[in-house]
C-alpha atoms as a printed R data frame, in Angstrom:
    type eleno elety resid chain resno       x       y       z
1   ATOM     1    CA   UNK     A     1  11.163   7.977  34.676
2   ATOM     2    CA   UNK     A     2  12.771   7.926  31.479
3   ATOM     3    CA   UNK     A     3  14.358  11.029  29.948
4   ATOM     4    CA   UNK     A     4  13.096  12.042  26.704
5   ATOM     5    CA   UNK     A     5  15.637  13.199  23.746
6   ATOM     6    CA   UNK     A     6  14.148  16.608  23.047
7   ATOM     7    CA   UNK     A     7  14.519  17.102  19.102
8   ATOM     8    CA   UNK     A     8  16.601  20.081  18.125
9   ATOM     9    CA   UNK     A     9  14.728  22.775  15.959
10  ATOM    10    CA   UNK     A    10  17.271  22.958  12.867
11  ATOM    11    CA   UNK     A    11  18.698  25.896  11.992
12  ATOM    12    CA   UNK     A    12  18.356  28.087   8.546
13  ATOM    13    CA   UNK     A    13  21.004  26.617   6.634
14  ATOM    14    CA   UNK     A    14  19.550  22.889   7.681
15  ATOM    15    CA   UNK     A    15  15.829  23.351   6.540
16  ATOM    16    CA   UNK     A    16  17.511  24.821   3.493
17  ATOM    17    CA   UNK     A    17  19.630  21.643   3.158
18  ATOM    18    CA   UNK     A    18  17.376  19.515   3.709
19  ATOM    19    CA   UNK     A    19  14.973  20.864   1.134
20  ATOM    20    CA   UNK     A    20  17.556  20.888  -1.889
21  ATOM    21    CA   UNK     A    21  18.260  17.228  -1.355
22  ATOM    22    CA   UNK     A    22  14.671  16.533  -1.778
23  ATOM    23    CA   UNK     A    23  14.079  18.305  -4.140
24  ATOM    24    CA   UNK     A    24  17.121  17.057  -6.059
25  ATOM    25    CA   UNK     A    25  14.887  13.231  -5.129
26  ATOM    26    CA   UNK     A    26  11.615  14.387  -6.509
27  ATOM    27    CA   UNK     A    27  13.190  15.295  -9.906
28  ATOM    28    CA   UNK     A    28  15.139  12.478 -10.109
29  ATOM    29    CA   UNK     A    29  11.788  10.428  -9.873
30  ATOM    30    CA   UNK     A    30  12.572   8.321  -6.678
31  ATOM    31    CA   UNK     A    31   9.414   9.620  -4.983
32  ATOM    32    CA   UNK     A    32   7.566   6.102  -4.774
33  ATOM    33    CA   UNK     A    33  10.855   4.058  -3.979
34  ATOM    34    CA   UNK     A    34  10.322   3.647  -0.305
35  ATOM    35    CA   UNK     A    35  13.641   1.384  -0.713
36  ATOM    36    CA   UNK     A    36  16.057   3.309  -2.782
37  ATOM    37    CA   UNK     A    37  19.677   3.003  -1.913
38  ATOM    38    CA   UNK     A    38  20.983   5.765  -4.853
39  ATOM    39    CA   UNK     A    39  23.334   8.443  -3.841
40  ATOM    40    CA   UNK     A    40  20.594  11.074  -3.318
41  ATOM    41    CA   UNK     A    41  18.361   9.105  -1.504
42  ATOM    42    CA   UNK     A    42  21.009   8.226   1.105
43  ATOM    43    CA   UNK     A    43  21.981  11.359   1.202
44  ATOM    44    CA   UNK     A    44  18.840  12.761   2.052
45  ATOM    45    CA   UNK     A    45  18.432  10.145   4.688
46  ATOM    46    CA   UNK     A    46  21.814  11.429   6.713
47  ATOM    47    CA   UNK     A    47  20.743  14.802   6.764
48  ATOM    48    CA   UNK     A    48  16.978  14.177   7.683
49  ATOM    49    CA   UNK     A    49  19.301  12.088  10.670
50  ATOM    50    CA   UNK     A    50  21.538  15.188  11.288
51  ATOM    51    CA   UNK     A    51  18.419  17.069  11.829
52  ATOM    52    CA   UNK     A    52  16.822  14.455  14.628
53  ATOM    53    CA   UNK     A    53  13.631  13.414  12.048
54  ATOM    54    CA   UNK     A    54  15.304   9.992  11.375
55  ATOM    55    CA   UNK     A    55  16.416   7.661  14.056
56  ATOM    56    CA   UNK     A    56  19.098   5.907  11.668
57  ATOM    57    CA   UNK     A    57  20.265   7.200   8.662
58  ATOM    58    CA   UNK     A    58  20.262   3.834   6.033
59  ATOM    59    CA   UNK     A    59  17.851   2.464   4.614
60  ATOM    60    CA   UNK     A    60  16.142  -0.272   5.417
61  ATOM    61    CA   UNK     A    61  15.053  -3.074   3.417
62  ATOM    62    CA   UNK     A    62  11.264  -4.534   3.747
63  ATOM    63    CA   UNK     A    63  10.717  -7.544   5.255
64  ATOM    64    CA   UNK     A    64   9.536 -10.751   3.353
65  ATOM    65    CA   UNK     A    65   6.267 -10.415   4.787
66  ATOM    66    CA   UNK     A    66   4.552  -7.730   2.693
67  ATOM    67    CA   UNK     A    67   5.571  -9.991   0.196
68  ATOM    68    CA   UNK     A    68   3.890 -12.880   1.551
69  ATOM    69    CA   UNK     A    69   0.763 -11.245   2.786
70  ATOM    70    CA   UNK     A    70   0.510  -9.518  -1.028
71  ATOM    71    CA   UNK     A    71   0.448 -13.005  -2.418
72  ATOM    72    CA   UNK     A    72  -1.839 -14.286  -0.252
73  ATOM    73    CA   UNK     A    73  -4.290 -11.536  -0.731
74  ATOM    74    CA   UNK     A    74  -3.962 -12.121  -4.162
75  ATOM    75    CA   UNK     A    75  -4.202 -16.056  -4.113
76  ATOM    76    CA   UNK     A    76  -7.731 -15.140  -2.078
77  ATOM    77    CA   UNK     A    77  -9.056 -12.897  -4.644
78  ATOM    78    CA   UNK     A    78  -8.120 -15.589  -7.153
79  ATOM    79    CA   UNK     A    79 -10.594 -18.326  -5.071
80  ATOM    80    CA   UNK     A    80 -13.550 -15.868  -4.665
81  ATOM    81    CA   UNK     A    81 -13.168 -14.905  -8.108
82  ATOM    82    CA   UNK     A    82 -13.986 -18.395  -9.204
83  ATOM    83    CA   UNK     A    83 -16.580 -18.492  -6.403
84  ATOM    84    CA   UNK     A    84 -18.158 -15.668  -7.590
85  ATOM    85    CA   UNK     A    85 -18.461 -16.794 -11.456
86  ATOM    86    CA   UNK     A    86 -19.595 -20.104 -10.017
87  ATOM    87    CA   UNK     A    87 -22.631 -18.652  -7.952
88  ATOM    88    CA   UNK     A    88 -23.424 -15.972 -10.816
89  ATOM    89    CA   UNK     A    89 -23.638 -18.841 -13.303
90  ATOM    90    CA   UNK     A    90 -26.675 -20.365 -11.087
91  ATOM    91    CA   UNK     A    91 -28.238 -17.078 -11.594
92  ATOM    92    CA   UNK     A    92 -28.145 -15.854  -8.099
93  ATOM    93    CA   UNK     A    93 -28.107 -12.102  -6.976
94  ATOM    94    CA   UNK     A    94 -25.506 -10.099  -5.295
95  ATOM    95    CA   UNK     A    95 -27.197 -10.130  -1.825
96  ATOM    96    CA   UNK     A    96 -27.332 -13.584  -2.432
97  ATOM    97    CA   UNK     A    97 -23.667 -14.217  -3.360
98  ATOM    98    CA   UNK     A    98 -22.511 -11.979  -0.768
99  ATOM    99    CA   UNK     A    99 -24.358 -13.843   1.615
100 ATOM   100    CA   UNK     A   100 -23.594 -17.149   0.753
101 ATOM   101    CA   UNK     A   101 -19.390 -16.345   0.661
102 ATOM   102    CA   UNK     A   102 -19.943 -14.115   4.220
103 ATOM   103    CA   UNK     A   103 -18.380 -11.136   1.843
104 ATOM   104    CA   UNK     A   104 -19.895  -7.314   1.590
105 ATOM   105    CA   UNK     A   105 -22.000  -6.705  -1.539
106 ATOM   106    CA   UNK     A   106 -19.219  -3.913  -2.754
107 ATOM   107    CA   UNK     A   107 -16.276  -6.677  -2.594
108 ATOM   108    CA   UNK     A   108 -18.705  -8.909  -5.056
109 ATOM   109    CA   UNK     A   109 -18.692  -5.791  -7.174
110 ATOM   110    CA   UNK     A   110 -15.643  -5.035  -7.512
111 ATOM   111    CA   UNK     A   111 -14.365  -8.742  -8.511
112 ATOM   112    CA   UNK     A   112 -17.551  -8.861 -10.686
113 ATOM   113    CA   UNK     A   113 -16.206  -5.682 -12.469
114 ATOM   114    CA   UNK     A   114 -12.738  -6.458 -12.878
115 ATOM   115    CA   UNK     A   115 -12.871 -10.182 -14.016
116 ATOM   116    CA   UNK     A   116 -15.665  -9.242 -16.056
117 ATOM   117    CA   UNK     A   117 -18.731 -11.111 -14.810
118 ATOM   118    CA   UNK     A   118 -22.390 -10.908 -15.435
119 ATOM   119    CA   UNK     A   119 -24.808 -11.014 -12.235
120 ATOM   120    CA   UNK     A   120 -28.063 -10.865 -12.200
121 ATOM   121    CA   UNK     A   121 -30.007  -7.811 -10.295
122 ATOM   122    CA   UNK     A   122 -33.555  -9.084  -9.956
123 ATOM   123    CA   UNK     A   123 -34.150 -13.082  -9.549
124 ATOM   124    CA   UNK     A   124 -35.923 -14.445 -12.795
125 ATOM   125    CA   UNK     A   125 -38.837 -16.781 -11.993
């Protein structure tokens, strides 16, 4: 069996530490830069290592494939958005467009409400 590296509780000074320098982060704004390579944010990222909560102490940079998955969510959204006006413009319902693109009745919605489009409720005969 494997030994385990047992983290070591930090002392006084070391919580204190490590609370100034994010602190000294949050004011300088960097809170939703997951990426940030500025002084304080490496600094931060040393002493959070010091203390055993990091296993490396840079920062690393995301992969490409966030990237790539992000566009091709959004390319997606882009086809059943024209999907969706298509099938609203021959007057069917949203059970009826959410069954016909195999797509929940709250997705239909929301693209419906953000690009704007008109579907009908009730079926007119």
């Amino acid at each position: 069996m494997s030994k385990v590296k047992k983290r070591v509780r930090p002392t006084k000074e070391q919580a204190q530490e490590l609370n100034r320098r994010l602190d000294a982060v949050v004011e300088a704004g960097h809170t939703n830069n997951l990426y940030c390579d500025c002084e304080l944010c490496q600094a931060l990222a040393e002493q959070a290592k010091l203390m055993g909560y990091r296993t490396y102490s840079s920062i690393k940079r995301p992969s490409e494939k966030w990237n790539r998955r992000k566009q091709e969510y959004e390319r997606k959204r882009q086809i059943d958005f024209v999907k969706v006006a298509n099938l609203a413009g021959q007057g069917l319902t949203y059970a009826e467009i959410s069954e016909k693109m195999h797509r929940s009745k709250g997705y239909i919605n929301r693209i419906a409400k953000e690009f704007d489009i008109k579907i009908f409720t009730k079926k007119e005969r």
